[in-house]
C-alpha positions in Angstrom: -3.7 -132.5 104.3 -5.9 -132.4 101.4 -6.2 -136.4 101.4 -5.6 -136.0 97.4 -3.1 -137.3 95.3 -0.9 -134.1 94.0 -1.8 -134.7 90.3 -5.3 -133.4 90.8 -4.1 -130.6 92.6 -1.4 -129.8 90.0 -4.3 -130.2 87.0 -6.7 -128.0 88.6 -4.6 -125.4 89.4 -3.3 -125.4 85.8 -7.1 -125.2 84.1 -8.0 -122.4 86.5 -5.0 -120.4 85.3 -6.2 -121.6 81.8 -9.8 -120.6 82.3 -9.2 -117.1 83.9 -5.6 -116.2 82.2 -4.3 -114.9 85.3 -4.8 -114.8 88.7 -3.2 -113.6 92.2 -2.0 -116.9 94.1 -4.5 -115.8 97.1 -7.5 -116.0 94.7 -6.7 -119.3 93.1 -6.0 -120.6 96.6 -10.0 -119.3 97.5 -11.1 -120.5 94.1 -9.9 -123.6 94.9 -11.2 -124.2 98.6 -7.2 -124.7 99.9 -5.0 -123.4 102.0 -2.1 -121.4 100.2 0.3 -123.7 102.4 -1.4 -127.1 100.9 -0.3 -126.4 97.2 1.9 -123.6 97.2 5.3 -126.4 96.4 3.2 -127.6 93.8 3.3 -123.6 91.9 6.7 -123.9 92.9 7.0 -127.0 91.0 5.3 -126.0 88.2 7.3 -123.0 88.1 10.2 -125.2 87.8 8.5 -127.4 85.0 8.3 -124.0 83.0 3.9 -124.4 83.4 3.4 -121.7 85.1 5.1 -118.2 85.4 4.7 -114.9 87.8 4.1 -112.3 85.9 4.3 -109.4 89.2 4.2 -109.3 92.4 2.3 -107.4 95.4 5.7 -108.3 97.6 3.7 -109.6 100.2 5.7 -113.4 99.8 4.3 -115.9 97.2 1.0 -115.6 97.9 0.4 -112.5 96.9 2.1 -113.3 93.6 0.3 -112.9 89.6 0.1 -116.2 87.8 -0.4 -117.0 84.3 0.3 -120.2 82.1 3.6 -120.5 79.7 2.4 -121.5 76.3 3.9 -124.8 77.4 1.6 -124.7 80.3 -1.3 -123.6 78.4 -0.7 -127.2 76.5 -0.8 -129.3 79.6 -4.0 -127.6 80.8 -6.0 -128.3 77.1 -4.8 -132.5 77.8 -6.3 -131.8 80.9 -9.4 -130.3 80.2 -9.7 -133.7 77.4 -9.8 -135.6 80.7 -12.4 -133.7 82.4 -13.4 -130.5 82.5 -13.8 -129.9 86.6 -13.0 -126.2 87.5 -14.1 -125.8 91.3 -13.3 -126.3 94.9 -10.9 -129.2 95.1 -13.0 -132.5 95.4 -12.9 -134.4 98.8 -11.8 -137.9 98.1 -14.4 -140.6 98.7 -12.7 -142.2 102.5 -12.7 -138.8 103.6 -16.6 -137.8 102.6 -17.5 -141.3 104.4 -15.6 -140.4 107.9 -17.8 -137.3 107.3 -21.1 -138.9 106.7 -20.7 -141.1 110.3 -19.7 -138.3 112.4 -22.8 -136.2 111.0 -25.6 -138.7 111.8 -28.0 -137.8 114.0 -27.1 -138.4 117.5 -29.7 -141.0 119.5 -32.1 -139.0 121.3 -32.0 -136.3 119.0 -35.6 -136.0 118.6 -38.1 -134.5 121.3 -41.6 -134.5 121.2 -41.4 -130.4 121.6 -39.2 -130.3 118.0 -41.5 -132.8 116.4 -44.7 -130.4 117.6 -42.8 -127.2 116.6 -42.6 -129.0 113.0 -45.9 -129.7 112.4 -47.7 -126.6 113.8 -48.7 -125.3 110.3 -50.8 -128.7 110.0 -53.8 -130.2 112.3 -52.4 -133.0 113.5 -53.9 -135.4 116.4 -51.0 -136.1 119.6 -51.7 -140.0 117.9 -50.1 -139.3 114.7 -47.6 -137.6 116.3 -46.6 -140.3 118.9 -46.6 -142.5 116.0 -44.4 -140.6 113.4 -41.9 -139.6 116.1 -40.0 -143.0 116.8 -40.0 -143.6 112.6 -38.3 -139.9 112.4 -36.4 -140.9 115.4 -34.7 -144.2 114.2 -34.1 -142.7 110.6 -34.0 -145.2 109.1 -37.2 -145.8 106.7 -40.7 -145.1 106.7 -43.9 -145.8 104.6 -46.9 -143.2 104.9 -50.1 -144.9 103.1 -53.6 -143.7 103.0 -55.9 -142.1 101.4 -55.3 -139.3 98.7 -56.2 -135.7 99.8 -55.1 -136.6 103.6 -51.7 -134.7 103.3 -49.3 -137.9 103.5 -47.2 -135.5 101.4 -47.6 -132.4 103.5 -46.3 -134.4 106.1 -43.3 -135.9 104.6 -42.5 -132.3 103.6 -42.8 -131.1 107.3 -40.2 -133.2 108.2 -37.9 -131.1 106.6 -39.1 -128.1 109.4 -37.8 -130.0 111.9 -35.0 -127.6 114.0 -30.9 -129.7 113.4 -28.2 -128.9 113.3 -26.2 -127.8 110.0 -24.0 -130.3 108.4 -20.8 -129.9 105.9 -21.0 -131.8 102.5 -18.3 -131.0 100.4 -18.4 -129.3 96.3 -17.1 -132.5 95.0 -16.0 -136.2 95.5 -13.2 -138.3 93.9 -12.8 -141.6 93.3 -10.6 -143.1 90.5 -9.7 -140.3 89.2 -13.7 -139.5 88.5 -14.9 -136.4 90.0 -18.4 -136.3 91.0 -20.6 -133.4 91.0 -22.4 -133.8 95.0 -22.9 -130.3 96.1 -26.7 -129.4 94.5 -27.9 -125.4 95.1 -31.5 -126.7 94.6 -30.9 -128.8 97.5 -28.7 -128.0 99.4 -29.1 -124.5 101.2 -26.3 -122.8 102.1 -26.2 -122.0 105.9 -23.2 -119.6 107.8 -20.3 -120.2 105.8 -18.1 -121.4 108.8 -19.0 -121.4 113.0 -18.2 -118.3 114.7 -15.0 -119.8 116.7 -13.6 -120.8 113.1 -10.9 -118.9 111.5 -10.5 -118.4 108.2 -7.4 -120.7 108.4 -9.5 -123.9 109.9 -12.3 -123.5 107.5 -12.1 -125.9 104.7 -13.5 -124.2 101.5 -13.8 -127.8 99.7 -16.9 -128.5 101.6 -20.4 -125.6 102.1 -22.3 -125.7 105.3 -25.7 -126.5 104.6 -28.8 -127.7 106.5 -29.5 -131.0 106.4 -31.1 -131.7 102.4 -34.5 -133.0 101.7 -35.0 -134.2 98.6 -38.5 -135.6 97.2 -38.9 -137.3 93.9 -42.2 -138.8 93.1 -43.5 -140.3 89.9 -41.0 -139.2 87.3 -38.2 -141.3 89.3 -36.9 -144.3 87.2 -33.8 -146.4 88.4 -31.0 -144.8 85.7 -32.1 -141.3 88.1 -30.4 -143.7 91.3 -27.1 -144.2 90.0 -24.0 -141.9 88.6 -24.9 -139.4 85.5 -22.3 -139.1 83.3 -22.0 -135.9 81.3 -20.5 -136.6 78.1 -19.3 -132.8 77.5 -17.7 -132.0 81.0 -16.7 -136.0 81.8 -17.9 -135.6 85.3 -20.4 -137.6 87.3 -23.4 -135.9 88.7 -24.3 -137.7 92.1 -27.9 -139.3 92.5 -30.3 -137.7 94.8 -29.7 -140.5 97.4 -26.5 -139.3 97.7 -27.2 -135.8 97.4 -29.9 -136.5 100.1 -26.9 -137.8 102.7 -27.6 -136.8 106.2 -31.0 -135.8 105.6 -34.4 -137.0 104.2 -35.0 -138.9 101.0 -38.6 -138.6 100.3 -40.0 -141.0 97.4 -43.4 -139.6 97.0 -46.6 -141.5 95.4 -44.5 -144.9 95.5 -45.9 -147.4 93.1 -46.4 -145.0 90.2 -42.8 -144.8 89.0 -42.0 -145.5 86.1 -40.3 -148.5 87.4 -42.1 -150.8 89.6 -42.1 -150.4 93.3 -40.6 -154.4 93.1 -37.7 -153.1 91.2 -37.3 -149.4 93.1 -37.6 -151.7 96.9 -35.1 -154.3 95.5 -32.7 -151.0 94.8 -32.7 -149.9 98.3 -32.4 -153.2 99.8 -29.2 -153.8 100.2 -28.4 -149.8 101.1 -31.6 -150.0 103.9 -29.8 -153.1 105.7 -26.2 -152.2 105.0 -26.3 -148.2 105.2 -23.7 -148.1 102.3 -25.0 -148.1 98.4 -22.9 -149.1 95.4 -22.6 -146.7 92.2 -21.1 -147.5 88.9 -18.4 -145.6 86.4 -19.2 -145.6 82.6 -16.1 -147.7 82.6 -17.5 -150.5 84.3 -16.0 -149.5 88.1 -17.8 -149.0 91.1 -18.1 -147.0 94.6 -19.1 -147.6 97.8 -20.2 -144.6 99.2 -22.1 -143.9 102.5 -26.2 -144.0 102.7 -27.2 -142.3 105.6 -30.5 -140.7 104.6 -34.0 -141.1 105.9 -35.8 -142.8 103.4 -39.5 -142.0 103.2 -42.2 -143.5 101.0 -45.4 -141.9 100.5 -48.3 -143.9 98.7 -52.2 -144.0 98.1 -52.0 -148.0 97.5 -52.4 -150.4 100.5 -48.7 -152.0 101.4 -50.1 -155.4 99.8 -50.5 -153.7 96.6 -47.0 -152.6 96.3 -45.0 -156.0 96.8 -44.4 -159.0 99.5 -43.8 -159.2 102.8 -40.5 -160.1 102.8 -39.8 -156.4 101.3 -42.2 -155.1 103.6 -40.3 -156.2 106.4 -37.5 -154.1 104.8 -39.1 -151.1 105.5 -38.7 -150.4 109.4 -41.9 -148.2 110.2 -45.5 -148.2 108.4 -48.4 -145.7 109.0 -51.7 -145.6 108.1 -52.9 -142.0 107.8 -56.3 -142.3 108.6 -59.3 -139.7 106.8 -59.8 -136.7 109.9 -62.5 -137.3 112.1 -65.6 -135.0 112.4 -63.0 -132.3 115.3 -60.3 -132.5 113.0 -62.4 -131.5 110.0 -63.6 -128.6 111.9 -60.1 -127.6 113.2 -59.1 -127.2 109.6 -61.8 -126.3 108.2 -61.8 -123.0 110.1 -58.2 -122.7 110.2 -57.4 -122.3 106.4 -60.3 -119.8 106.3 -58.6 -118.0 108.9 -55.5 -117.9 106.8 -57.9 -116.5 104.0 -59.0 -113.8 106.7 -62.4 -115.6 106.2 -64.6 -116.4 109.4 -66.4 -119.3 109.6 -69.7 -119.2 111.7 -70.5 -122.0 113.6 -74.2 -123.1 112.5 -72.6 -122.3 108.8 -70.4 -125.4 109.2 -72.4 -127.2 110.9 -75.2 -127.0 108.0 -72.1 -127.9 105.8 -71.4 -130.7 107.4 -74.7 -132.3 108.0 -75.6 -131.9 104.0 -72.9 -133.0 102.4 -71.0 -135.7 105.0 -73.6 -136.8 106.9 -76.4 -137.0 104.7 -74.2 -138.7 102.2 -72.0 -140.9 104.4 -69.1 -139.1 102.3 -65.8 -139.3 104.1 -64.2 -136.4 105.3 -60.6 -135.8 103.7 -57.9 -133.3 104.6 -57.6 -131.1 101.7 -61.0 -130.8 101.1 -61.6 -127.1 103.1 -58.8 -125.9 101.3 -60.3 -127.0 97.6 -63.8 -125.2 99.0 -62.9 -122.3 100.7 -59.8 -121.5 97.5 -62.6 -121.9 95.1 -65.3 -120.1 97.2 -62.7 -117.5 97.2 -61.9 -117.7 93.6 -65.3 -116.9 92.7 -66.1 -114.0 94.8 -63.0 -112.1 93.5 -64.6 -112.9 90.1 -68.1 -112.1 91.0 -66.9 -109.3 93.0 -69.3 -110.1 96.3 -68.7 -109.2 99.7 -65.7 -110.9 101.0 -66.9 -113.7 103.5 -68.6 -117.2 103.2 -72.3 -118.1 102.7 -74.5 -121.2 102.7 -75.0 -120.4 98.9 -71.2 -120.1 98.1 -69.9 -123.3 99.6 -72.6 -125.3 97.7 -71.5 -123.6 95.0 -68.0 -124.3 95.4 -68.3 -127.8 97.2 
């Protein structure tokens, strides 16, 4: 069964009718994400209530039967519609979304060093780093990248989301209460197969979208009102917050400590939801929710860990890494791999002379993004300048 109360059923089928006038029983039943079977006594009773009427029939048995509102009918949907103005895929209740949530998780040795590798191919990255981000990714539970800026802490928070899983189901909608809450995100959530190949189109559950696992970054615009139910006053449904959007995948809060709030008050938000995997959410009239928090939580930062609080919320956060400025090999590795994926070569005593002015002589430190700032504005100006397309001595000085 549908795990929800027949009123909501009853109400949505009635405001579909109302939105679209009529429609054939099969389409409402798609519409809705249900099985014909699962509501098709509640037409019946509708019928009976004088709501809803058949206005013809395809005579293949009710479902193939032409529905439309009695004026009476068309009444009961506008008192409806004052409650809230949900037309979709019948929401999943909240028990049933939780049940969900646990038997999504990751299983325990989910990760191998192979998948990890596969991930980060696009990016220079030393077998240390690796060995060190694979048990935080592994344990998903939280993780704090510090360092630097221009190392790529970012970059490899993203890459995280390259990382081959499986697909997950998370349903249109949720209800609680009688609220409905918005979950299911196209900007996040991208749509995989619509159901596995050995499932027929009576198992499949069109309440829920088979997606692959969400990652969701918010950096310095995030403020605490963003982590908790939005209420739209027009529609009266909740929109979810991205930590619950971000459910069975990766949460990434990027530059941490430049929020809007503090990172005191955004690390005493998550405290309780780190320890306990659950979160609580609250109703505009004063109710709350406990719904599931399985995501990865990832902090990315350019300020030391004893800038951004104590140690006791330190301690919160399971994993810490320091991502350390590249070394001289590393520099070179990227160096003359972006210009590669410029279709630029890079000749050796040409670096070299690079290096030795402006590093060594200067005792500047070498950063990750710096060959892609040189070598995109080296390129830059020789589209400008219209020169021969490759690299000089003269050009990177110019550019560096």
């Amino acid at each position: 069964g549908t795990g929800q109360p027949g009123a909501l059923i009853e109400q949505l089928i009635l405001k579909f009718l109302y939105f679209h006038g009529e429609l054939i029983a099969s389409d409402l039943s798609r519409f809705m994400g249900l099985r014909f079977s699962l509501f098709g006594d509640v037409i019946e009773a509708l019928k009976a209530h004088s709501l809803v009427q058949v206005k013809s029939s395809l005579g293949y048995g009710p479902i193939s039967a032409l529905l439309s509102l009695t004026e009476a009918g068309r009444r009961v949907a506008r008192d409806y519609l004052e409650n809230n103005q949900y037309v979709g895929p019948a929401p999943v209740p909240i028990a049933q979304y939780t049940v969900a949530v646990e038997q999504q998780r990751m299983p325990a040795k989910w990760l191998t060093r192979e998948r990890l590798a596969a991930a980060y191919s696009q990016l220079v990255m030393s077998d240390a780093v690796l060995d060190q981000i694979g048990p935080a990714i592994s344990s998903g539970k939280s993780f704090l990248i510090y360092g630097q800026p221009g190392n790529g802490k970012t970059q490899i928070a993203e890459a995280l989301a390259n990382i081959s899983t499986s697909d997950i189901y998370i349903p249109y909608a949720l209800e609680c209460q009688g609220n409905i809450i918005q979950l299911y995100d196209p900007i996040y959530h991208k749509v995989a197969n619509r159901r596995k190949e050995n499932e027929s189109e009576e198992e499949f559950d069109g309440r829920w979208a088979s997606c692959r696992r969400p990652f969701i970054a918010s950096g310095g615009e995030l403020s605490l009102s963003m982590l908790d139910l939005s209420y739209n006053g027009v529609s009266k449904v909740y929109d979810a917050p991205f930590q619950l959007k971000a459910n069975n995948g990766i949460y990434l809060i990027d530059d941490f400590g430049r929020q809007k709030a503090t990172s005191t008050e955004i690390l005493n938000r998550w405290i309780v939801p780190m320890e306990r995997r659950v979160d609580y959410l609250s109703f505009q009239n004063g109710g709350k929710v406990t719904v599931p928090f399985q995501t990865f939580l990832v902090f990315s930062t350019n300020l030391t860990p004893d800038k951004l609080g104590d140690e006791a919320f330190l301690r919160r956060i399971q994993y810490k890494m320091l991502l350390r400025s590249p070394d001289e090999v590393e520099y070179r590795t990227i160096f003359c791999k972006f210009a590669e994926s410029q279709n630029l070569s890079v000749p050796p005593h040409l670096l070299d002379s690079f290096i030795a002015r402006y590093y060594r002589a200067t005792g500047k430190q070498f950063r990750r993004c710096h060959p892609r700032d040189v070598i995109s504005q080296a390129v830059d100006y020789i589209h400008f300048k219209r020169l021969s397309y490759e690299l000089t001595e003269a050009l990177l000085d110019l550019a560096f």
